[in-house]
N, C-alpha and C positions, 0 to 999 in steps of 0.2 A: 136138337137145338144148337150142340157145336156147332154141327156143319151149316148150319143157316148161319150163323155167327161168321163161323168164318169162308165163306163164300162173299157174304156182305161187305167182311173190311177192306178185299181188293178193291172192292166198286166204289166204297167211300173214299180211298185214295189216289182212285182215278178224275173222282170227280173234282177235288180239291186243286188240282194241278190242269182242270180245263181252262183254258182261256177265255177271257170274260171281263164285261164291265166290274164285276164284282172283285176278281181276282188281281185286278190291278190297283183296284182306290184300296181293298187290305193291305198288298205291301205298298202305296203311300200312305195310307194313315199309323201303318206301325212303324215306317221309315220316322217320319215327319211325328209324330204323336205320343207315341210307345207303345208297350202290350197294352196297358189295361183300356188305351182309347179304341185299338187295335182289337178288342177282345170283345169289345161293348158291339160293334161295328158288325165284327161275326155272329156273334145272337142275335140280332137282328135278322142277319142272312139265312143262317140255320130256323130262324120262325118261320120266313116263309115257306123255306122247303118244307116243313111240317104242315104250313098251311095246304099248298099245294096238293099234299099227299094225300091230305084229309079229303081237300077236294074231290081227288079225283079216285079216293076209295069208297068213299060216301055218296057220292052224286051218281046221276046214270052215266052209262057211257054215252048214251049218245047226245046228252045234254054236253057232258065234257066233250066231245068232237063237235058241237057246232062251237061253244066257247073258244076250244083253243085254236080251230080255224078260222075265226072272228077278224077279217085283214082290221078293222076297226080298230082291235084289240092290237096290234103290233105298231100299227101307223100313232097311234096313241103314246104307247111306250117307248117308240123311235123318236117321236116330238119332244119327250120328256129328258130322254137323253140326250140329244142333240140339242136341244134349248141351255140344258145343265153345263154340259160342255164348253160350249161357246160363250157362255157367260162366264164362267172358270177361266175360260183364255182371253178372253175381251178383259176381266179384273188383272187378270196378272202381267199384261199390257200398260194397264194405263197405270199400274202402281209402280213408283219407284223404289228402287233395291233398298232404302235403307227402309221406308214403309214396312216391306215385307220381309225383313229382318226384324224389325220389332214386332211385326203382327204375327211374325209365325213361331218368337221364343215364347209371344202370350200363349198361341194356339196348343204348344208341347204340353205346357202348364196347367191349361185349362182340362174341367173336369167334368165336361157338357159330356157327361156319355149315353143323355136318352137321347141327347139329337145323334150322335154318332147311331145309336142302336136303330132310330128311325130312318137313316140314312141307309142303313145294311139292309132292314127290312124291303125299303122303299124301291131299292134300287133292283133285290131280287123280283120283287114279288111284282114288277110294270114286267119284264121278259117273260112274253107270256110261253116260248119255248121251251121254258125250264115245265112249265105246266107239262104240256106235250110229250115232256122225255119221260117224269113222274109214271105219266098214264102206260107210256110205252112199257115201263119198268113193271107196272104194277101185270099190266098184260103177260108179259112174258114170265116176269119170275112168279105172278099169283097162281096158276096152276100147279108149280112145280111142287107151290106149297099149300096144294089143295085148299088153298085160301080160306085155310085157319086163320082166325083172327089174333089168337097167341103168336104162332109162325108169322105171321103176317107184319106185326108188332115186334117181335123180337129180331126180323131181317131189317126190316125199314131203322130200327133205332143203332142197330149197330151199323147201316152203311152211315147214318146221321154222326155217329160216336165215330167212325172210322172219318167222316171228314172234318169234323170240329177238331182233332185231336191234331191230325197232317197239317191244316191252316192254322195252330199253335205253333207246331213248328216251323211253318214258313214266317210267322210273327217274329218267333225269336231271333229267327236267322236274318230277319229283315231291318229288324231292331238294329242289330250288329251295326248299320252301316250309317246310324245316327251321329256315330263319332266323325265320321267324313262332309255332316252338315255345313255348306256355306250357305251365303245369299245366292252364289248362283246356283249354284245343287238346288235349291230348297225351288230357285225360278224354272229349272230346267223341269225338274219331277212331275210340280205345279201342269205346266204346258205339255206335257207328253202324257201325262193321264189326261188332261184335258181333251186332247187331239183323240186319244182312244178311245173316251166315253161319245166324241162326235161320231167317230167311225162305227162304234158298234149301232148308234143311236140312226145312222144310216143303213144299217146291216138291218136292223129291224123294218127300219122304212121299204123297204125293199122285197123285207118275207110279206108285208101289207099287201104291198104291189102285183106281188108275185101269185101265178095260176094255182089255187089251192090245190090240183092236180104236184106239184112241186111237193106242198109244204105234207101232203098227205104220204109220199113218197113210204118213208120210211115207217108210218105206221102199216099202211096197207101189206107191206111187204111182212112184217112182224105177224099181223091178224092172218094170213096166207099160209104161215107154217104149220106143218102139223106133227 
């Protein structure tokens, strides 16, 4: 059980430090917000992976390979980000500085942490690639662990415990830089997470687009080893 333990927490804090629509609206909402709105935001995030994981340890495999090759399924979650986006940057346009100076001391203040936590959820759980990686994971490391259901349970929660814990810390550290808040800081953050949630929101539109020949790449290669 150590060693599934500790195998697991590198992967959780590899995972934590990928780049992502997720990994940028945490450090603005703990920037802009603080831990506890910052923290609400992440359990959301971490439900999906759980959801995910269920998914795709419970369900068939090959029901999971037409879902998460579903281009529907990505052009979906591309629309959602890119509509999100663009709406984010189109408000923080047409709003003037002193506006979003007082809309965003309320926003610090305010103690809306289900919509923060459905927002973490929401945001994970449309990428339908995080699905894809899950399953890759479960492929490759569930043999290793003879796909005991204890083993199985005890690797999956500590990479989960290994990443909830690393985006604590990036929380904290992110915090830090709330004493450097202005109106333009707070416009500038506003706009360049916005611009990110467009581009990933395109990124998705694109795996849609793209020859599921492409998007099967790296599992085929995974299933192939022996």
């Amino acid at each position: 059980m150590i060693d599934d333990i500790l195998a697991a927490i590198p992967l959780g804090f590899f995972l934590s430090f990928m780049p992502g629509a997720v990994f940028f609206v945490l450090l603005e909402t703990s920037v802009i917000k603080g831990f506890r709105a910052a923290l609400a935001f992440d359990i959301g995030v971490v439900l999906a992976d759980i959801a995910f994981i269920c998914l795709a340890y419970f369900s068939s495999y090959r029901l999971i390979q037409s879902i998460k090759d579903e281009p529907a399924l990505f052009v979906f979650g591309g629309i959602i980000l890119l509509t999100y986006g663009l709406i984010s940057f189109i408000k923080q346009k047409r709003s003037s500085r002193n506006e979003l100076v007082n809309q965003n001391s309320k926003e610090i203040l305010k103690k809306d942490y289900l919509s923060l936590f459905i927002k973490g959820f929401v945001l994970n759980f449309i990428n339908v690639g995080v699905l894809g990686f899950w399953l890759a994971i479960i492929i490759t490391i569930g043999p290793q662990l003879d796909m005991e259901k204890s083993r199985m349970l005890t690797f999956f929660a500590s990479v989960l415990g290994g990443y909830f814990l690393t985006d604590i810390g990036k929380i904290l550290l992110a915090k830090q830089l709330r004493s450097k808040l202005t109106s333009r800081n707070i416009i500038k953050i506003k706009k360049v997470i916005s611009i990110i949630l467009m581009v990933f929101g395109l990124v998705l539109l694109a795996q849609g687009w793209a020859p599921s020949e492409e998007r099967n790449y790296v599992i085929d290669r995974l299933e192939n080893q022996d």
